[in-house]
C-alpha positions in Angstrom: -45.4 18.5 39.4 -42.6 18.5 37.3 -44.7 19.5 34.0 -45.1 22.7 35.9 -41.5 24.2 36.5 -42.4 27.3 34.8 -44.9 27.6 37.6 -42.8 26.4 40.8 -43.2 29.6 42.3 -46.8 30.3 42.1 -49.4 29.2 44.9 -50.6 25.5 45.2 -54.1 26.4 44.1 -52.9 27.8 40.9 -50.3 25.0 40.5 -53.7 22.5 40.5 -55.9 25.0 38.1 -53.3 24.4 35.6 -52.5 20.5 36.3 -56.3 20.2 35.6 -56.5 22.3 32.3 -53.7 20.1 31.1 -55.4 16.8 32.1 -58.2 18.0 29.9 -55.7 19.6 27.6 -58.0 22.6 27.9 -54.6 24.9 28.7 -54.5 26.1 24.6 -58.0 26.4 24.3 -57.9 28.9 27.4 -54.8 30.4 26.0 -55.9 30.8 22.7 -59.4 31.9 24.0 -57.7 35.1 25.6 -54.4 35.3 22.9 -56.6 34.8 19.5 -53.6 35.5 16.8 -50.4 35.7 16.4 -47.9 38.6 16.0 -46.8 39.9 12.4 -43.2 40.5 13.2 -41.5 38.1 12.0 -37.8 39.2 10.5 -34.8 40.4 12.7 -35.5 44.0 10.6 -39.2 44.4 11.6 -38.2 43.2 15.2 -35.2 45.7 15.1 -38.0 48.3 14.3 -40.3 47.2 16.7 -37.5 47.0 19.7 -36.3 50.4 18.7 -39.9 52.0 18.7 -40.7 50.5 22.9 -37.4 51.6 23.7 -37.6 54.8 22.3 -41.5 55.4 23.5 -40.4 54.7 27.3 -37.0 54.7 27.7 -36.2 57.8 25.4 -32.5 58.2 27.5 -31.3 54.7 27.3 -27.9 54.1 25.4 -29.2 53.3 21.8 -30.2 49.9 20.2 -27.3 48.5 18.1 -29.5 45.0 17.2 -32.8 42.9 17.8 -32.9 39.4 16.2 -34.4 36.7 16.3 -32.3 33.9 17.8 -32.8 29.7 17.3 -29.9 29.3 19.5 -31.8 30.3 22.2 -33.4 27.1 24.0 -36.5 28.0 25.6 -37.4 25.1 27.3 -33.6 25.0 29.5 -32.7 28.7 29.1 -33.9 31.9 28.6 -36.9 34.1 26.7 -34.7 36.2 25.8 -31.3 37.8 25.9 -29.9 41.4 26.3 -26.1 41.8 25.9 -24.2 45.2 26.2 -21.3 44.2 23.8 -17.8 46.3 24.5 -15.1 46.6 21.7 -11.8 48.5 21.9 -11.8 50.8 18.6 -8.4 52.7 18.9 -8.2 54.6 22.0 -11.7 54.4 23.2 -14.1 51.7 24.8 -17.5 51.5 22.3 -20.2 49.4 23.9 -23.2 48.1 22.1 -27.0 46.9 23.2 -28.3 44.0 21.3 -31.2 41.9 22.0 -31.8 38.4 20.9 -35.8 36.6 21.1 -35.8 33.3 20.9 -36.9 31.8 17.7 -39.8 30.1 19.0 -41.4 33.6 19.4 -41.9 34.6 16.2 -45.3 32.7 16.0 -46.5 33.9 19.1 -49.3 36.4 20.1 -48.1 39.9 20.2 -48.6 40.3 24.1 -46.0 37.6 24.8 -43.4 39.0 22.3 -44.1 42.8 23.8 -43.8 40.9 27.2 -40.2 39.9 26.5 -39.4 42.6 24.9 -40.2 45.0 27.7 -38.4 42.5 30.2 -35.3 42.8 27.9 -35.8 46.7 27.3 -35.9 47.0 31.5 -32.3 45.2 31.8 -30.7 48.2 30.3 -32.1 50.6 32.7 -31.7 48.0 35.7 -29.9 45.1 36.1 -31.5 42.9 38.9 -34.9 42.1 38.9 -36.0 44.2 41.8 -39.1 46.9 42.1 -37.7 49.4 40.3 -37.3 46.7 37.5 -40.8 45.5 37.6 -42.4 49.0 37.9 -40.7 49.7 34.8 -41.9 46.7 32.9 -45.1 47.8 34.4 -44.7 51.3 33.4 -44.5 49.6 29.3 -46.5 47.3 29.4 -49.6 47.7 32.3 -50.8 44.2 31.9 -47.1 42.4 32.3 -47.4 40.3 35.5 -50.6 38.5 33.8 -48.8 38.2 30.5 -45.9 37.1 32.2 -48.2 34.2 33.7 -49.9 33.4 30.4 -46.4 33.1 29.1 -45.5 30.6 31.5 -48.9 28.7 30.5 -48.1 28.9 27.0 -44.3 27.2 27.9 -46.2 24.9 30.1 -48.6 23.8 27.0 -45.2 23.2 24.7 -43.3 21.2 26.8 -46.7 18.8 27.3 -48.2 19.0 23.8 -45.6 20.7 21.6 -46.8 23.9 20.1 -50.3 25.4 20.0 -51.6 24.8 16.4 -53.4 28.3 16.3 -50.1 30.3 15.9 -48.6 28.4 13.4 
């Protein structure tokens, strides 16, 4: 079950749902079924906007947003979704510390749930660190549906590394 290590936590039962979708190669038909089109933000300044807009929405009292890009150095498939840094310079006397957050490229041709999903995972990291409940109840507090898009994500990564992207989003 190797083609499924973005779902090595999940029960058996689901584990085998999935092997048999992509033995059919039924996985993007299902995916695109539920996720019919893809997202519209697709520069660093209309995903700077768009982070800026959650953050402020939920998490009005969080330090601000210094940067949101889109990042192709970001590998998916080994890595991460994702990346939130708090970057601290020196500037004279005082400490100055900046939050950036960097999508991986492959996301800018995804459907808007999955790119909200990340972003709310990445916007939670400035509030709390660890993934622990107070973590997830936030995510859940921006986005209600997260667990299940967090699961479709995992499908859609799942449908990449078999078939290579899903056609639909391009």
């Amino acid at each position: 079950m190797d083609s499924l290590k973005y779902l090595q936590h999940y029960p058996e039962a689901t584990k085998k749902q999935v092997l048999e979708l992509l033995r059919e190669e039924k996985l993007a038909h299902y995916l695109k079924g539920r996720y019919p089109n893809a997202h519209a933000i697709k520069t660093d300044k209309t995903l700077f906007g768009y982070v800026n807009e959650l953050k402020n929405s939920y998490i009005k009292n969080a330090p601000p947003l210094s940067k949101a890009l889109y990042d192709g150095k970001i590998n998916v498939i080994h890595n991460a979704l994702g990346t939130h840094h708090i970057v601290s310079r020196v500037q004279g006397a005082k400490l100055k510390s900046k939050n950036e957050i960097r999508i991986a490229s492959i996301f800018k041709n995804a459907p808007p749930e999955f790119l909200e999903m990340i972003v709310v995972h990445e916007l939670a990291h400035f509030k709390e660190r660890e993934h622990n409940k107070a973590f997830y109840a936030l995510c859940l507090y921006m986005q209600p549906s997260y667990h299940q898009v967090e699961f479709d994500l995992r499908l859609y990564l799942t449908q990449i590394d078999a078939f290579g992207k899903i056609d639909a989003w391009n």
